[in-house]
Biopython code that builds the backbone (N, CA, C, O; Angstrom):
import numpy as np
from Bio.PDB.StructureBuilder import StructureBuilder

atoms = [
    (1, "UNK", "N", (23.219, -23.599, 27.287)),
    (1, "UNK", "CA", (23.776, -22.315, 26.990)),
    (1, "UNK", "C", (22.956, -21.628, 25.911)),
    (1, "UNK", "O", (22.518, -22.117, 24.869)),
    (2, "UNK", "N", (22.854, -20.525, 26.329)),
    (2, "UNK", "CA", (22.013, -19.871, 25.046)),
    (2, "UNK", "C", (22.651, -19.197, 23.911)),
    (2, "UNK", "O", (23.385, -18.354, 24.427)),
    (3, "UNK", "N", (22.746, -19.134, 22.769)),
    (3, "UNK", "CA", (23.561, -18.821, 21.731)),
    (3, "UNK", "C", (23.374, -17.712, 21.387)),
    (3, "UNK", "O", (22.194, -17.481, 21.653)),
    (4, "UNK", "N", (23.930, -16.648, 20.839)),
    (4, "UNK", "CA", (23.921, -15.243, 20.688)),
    (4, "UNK", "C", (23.393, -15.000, 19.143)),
    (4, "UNK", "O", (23.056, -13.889, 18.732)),
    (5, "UNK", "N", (23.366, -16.384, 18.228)),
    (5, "UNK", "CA", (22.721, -16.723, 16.945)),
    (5, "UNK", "C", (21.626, -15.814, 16.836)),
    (5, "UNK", "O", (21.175, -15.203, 17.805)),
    (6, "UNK", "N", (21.103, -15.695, 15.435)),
    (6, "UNK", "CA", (19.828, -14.797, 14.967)),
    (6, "UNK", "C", (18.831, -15.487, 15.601)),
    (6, "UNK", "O", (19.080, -16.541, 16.187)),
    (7, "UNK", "N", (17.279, -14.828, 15.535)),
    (7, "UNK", "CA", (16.467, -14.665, 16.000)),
    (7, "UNK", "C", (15.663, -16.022, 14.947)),
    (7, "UNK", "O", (16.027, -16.070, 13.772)),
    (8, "UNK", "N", (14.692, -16.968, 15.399)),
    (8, "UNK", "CA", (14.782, -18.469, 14.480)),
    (8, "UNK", "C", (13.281, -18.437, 14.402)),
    (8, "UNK", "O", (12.581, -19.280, 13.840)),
    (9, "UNK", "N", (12.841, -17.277, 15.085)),
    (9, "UNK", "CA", (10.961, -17.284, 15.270)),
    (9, "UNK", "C", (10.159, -16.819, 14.432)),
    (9, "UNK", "O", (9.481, -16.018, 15.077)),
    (10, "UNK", "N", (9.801, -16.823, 13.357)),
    (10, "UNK", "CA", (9.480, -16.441, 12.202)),
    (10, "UNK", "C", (8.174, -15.665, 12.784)),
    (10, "UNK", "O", (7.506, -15.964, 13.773)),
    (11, "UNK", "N", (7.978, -14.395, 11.725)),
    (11, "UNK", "CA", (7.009, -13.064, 11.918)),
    (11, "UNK", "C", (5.563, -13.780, 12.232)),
    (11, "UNK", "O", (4.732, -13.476, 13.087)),
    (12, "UNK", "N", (5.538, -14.994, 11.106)),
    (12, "UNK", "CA", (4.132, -16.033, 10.886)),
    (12, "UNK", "C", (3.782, -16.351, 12.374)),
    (12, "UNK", "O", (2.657, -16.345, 12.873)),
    (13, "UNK", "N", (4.809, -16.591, 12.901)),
    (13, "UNK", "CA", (4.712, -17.677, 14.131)),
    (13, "UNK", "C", (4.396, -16.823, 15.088)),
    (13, "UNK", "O", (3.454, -17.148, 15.811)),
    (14, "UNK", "N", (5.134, -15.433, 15.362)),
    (14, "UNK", "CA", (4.718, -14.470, 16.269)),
    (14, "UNK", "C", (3.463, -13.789, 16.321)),
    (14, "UNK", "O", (3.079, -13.369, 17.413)),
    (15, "UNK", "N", (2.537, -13.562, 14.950)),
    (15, "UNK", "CA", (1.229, -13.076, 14.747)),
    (15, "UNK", "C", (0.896, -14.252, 15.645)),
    (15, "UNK", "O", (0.885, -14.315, 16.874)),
    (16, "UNK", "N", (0.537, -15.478, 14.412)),
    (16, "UNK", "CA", (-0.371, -16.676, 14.731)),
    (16, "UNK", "C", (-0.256, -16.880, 16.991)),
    (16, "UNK", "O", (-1.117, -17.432, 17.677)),
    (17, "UNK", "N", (1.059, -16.223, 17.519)),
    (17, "UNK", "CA", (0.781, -16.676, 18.856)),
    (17, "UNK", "C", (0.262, -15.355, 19.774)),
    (17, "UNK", "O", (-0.154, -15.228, 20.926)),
    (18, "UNK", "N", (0.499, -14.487, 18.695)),
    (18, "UNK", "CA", (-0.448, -13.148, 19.387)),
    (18, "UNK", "C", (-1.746, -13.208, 19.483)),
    (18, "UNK", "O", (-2.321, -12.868, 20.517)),
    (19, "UNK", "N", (-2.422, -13.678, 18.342)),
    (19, "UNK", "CA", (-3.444, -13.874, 17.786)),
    (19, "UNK", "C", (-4.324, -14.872, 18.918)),
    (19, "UNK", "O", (-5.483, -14.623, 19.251)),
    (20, "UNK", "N", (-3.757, -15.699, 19.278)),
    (20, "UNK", "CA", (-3.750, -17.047, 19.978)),
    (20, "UNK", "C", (-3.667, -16.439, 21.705)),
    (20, "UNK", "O", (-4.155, -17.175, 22.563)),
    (21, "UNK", "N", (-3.065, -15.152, 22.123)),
    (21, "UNK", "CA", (-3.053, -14.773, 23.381)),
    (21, "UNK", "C", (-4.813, -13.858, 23.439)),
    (21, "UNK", "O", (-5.764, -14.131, 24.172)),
    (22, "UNK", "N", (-4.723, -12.935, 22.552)),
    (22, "UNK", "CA", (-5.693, -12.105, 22.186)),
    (22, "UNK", "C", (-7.484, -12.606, 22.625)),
    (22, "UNK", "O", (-8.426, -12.131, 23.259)),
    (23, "UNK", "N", (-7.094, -14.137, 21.631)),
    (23, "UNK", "CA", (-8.862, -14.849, 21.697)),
    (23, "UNK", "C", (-8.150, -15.341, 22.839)),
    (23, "UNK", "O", (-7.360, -14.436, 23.106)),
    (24, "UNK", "N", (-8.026, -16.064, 23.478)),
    (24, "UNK", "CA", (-7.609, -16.102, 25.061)),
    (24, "UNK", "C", (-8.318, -15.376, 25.978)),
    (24, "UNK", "O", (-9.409, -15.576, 26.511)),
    (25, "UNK", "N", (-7.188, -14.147, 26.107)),
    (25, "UNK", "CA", (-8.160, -12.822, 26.522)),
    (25, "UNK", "C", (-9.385, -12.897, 26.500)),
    (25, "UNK", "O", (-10.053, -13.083, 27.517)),
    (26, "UNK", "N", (-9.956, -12.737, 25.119)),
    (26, "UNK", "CA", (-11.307, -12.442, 24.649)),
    (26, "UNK", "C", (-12.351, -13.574, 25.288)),
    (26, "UNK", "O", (-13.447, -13.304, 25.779)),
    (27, "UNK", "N", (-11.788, -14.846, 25.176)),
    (27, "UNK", "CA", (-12.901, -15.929, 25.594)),
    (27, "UNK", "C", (-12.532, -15.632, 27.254)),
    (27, "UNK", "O", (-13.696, -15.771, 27.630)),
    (28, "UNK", "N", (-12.024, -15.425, 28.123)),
    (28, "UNK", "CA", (-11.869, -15.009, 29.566)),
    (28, "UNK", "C", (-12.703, -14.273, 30.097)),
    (28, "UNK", "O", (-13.407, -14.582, 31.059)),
    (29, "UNK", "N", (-12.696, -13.127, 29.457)),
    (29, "UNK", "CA", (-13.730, -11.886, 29.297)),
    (29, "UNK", "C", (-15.099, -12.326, 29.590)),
    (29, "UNK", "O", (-15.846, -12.081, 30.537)),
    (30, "UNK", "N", (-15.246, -13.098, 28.442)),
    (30, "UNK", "CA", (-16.770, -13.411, 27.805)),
    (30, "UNK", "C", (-16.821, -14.467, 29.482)),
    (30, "UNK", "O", (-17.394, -14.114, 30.513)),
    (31, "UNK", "N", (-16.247, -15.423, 29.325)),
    (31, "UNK", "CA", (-16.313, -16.121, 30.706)),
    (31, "UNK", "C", (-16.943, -15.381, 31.834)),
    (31, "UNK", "O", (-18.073, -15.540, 32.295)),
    (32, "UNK", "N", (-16.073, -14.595, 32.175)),
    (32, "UNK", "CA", (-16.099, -13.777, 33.251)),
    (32, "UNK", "C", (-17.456, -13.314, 33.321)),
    (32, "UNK", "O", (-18.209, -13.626, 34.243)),
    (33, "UNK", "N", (-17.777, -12.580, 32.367)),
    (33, "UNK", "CA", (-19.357, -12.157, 32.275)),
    (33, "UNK", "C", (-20.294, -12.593, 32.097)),
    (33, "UNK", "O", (-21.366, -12.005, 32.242)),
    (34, "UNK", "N", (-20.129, -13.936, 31.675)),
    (34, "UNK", "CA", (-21.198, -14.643, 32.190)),
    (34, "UNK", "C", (-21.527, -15.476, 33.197)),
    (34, "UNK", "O", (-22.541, -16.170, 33.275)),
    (35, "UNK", "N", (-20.372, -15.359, 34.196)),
    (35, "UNK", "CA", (-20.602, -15.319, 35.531)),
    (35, "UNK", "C", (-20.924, -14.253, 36.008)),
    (35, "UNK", "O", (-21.738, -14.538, 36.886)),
    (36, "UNK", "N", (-20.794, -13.218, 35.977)),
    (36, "UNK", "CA", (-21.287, -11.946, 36.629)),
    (36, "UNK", "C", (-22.602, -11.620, 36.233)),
    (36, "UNK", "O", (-23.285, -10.837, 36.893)),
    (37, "UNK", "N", (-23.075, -12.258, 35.026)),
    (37, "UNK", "CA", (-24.548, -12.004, 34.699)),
    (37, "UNK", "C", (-25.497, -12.469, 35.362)),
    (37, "UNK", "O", (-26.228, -11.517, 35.638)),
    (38, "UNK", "N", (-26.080, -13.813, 35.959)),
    (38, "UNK", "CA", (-26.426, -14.431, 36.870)),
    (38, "UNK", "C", (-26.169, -13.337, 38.462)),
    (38, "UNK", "O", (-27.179, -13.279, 39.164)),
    (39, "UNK", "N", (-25.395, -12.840, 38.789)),
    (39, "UNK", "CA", (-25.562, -12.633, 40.295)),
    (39, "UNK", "C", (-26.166, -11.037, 40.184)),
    (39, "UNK", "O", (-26.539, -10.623, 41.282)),
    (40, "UNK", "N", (-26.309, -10.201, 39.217)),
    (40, "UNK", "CA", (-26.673, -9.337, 39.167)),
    (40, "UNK", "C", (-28.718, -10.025, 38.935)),
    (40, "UNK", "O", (-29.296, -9.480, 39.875)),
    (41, "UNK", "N", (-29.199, -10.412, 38.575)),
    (41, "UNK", "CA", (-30.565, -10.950, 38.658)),
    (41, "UNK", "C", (-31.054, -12.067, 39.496)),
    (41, "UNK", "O", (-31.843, -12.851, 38.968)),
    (42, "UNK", "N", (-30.681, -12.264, 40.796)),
    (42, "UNK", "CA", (-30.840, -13.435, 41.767)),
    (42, "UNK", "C", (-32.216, -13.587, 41.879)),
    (42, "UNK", "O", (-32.965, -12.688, 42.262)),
    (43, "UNK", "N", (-32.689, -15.092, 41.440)),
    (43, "UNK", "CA", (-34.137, -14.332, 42.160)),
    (43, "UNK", "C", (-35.250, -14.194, 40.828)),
    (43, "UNK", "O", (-36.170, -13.425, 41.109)),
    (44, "UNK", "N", (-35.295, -14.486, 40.146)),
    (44, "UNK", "CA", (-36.233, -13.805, 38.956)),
    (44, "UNK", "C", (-37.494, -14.797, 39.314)),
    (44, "UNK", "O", (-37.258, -15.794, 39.996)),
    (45, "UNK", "N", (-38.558, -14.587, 38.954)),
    (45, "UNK", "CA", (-39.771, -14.882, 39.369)),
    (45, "UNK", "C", (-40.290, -16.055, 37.799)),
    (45, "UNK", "O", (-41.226, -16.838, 37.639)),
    (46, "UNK", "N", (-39.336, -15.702, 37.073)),
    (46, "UNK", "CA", (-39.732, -16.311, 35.564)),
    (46, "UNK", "C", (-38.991, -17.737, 35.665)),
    (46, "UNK", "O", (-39.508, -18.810, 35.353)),
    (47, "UNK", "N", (-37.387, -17.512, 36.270)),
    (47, "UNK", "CA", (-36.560, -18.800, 36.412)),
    (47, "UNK", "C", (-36.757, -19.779, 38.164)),
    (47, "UNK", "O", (-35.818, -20.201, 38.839)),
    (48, "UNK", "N", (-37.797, -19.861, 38.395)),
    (48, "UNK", "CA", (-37.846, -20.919, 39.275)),
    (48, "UNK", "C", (-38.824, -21.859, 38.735)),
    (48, "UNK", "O", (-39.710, -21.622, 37.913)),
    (49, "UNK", "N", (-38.522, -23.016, 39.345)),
    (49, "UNK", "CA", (-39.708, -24.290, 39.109)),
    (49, "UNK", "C", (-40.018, -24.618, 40.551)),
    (49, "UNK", "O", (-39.359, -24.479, 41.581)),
    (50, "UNK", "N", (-41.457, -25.189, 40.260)),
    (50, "UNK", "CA", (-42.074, -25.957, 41.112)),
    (50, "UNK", "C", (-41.173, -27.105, 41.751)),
    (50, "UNK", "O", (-40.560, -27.867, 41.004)),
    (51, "UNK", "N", (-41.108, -27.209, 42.925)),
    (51, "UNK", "CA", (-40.371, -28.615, 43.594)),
    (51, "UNK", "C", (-41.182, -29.674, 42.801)),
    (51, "UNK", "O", (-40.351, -30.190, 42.053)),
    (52, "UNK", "N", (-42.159, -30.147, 42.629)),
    (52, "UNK", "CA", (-42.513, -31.044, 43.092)),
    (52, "UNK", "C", (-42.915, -31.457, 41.350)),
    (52, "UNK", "O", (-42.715, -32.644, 41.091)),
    (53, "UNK", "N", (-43.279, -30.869, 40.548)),
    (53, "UNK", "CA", (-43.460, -31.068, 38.981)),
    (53, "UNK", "C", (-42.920, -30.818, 38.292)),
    (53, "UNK", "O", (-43.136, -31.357, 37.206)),
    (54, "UNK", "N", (-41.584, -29.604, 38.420)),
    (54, "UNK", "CA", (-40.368, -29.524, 37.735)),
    (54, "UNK", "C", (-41.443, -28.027, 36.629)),
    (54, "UNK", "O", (-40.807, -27.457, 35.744)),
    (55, "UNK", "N", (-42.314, -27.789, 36.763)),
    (55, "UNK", "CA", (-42.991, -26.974, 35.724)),
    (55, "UNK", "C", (-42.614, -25.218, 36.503)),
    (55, "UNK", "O", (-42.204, -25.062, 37.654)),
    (56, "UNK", "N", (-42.863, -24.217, 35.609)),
    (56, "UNK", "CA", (-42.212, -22.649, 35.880)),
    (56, "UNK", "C", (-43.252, -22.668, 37.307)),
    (56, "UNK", "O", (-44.034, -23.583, 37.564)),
    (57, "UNK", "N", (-43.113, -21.842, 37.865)),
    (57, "UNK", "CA", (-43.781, -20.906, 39.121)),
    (57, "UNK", "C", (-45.039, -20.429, 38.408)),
    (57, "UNK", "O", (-46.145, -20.511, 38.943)),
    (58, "UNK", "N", (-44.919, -20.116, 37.643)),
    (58, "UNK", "CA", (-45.553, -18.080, 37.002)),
    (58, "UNK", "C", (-46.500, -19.375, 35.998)),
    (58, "UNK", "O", (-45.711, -20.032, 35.319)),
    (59, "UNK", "N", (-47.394, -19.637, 35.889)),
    (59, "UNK", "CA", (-48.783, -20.041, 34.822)),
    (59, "UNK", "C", (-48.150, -19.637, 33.812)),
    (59, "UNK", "O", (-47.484, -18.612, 33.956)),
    (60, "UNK", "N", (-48.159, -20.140, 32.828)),
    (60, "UNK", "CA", (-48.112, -19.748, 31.280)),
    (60, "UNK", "C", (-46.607, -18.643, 30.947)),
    (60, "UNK", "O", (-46.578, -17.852, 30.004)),
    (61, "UNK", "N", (-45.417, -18.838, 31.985)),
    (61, "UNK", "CA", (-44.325, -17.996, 32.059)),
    (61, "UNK", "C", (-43.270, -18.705, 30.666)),
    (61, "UNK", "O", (-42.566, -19.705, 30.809)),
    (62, "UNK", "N", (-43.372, -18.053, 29.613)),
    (62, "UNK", "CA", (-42.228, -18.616, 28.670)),
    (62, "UNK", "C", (-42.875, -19.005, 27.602)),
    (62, "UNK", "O", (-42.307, -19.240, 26.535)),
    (63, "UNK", "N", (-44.387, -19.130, 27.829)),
    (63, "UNK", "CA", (-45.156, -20.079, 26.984)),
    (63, "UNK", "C", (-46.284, -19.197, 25.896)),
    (63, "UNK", "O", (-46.895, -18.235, 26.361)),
    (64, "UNK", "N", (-46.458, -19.548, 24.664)),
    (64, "UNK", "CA", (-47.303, -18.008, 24.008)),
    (64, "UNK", "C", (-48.692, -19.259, 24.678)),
    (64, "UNK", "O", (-48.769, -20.418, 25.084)),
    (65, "UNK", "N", (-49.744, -17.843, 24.387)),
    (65, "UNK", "CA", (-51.212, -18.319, 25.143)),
    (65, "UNK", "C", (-51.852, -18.955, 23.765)),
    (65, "UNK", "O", (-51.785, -18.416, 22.660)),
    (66, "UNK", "N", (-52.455, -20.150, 24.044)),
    (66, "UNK", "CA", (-53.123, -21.349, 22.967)),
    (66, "UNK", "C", (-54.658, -20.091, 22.446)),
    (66, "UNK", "O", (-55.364, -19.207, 22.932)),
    (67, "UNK", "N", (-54.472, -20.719, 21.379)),
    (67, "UNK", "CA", (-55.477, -19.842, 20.852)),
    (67, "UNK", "C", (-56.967, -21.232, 20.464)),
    (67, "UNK", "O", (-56.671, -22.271, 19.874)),
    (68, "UNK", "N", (-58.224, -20.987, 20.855)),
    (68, "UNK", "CA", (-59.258, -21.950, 20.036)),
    (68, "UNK", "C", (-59.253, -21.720, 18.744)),
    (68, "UNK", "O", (-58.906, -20.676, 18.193)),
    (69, "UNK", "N", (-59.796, -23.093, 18.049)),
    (69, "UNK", "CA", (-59.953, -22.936, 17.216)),
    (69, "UNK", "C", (-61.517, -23.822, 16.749)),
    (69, "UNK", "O", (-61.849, -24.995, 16.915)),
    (70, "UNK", "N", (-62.235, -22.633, 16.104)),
    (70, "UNK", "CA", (-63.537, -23.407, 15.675)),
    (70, "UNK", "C", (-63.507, -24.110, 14.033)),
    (70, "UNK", "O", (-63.164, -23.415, 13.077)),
    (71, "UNK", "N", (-63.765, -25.034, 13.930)),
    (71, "UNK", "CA", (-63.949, -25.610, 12.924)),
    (71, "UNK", "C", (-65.280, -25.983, 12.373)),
    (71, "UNK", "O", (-65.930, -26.864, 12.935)),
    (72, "UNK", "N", (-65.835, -25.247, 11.085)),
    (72, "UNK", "CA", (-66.692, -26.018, 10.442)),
    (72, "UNK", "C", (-66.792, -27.533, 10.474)),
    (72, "UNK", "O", (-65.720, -28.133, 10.550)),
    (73, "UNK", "N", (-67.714, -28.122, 10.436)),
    (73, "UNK", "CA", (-68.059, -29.593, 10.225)),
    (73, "UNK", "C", (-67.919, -29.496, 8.361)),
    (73, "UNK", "O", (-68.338, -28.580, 7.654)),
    (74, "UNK", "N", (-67.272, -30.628, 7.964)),
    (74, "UNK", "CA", (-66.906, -31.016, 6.692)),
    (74, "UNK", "C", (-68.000, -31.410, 5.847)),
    (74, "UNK", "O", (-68.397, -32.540, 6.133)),
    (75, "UNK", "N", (-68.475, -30.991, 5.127)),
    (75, "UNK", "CA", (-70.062, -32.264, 4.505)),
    (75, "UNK", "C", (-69.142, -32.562, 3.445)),
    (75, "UNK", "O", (-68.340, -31.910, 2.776)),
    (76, "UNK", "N", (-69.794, -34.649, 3.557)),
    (76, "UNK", "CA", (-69.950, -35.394, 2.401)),
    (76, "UNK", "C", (-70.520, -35.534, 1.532)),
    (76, "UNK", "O", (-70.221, -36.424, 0.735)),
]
sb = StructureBuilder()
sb.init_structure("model")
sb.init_model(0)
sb.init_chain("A")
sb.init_seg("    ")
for serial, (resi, resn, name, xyz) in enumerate(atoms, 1):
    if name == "N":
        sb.init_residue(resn, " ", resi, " ")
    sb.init_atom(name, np.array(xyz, "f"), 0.0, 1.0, " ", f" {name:<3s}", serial, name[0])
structure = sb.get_structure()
């Protein structure tokens, strides 16, 4: 039976579970879109690998280009 008694849910308790629905929401959202981010770019030429070496498609894709370096010989 439910009692017609005052209300026993304190203001604290009602923020803290609003608060608690809100980031809910918010992390759903974020979820959501980062599933939807992926199908909007299918296909990119930068994110595939080689079958067979596991290395990018694209030569030097992701990677900064090695620079030489000349070195003097040291005298003793």
């Amino acid at each position: 039976m439910a009692s017609s008694g005052k209300k026993k849910t304190t203001m604290a308790k009602l923020t803290r579970e609003s608060k608690l629905r809100e980031r809910r929401l918010d992390k759903q959202a974020k979820k959501d879109a980062r599933k939807q981010a992926p199908a909007h770019h299918p296909g990119r030429p930068g994110d595939t690998l080689h079958a067979t070496t596991g290395e990018s498609a694209l030569p030097g894709a992701g990677q900064p280009a090695l620079e030489t370096v000349d070195q003097a010989p040291a005298d003793a």
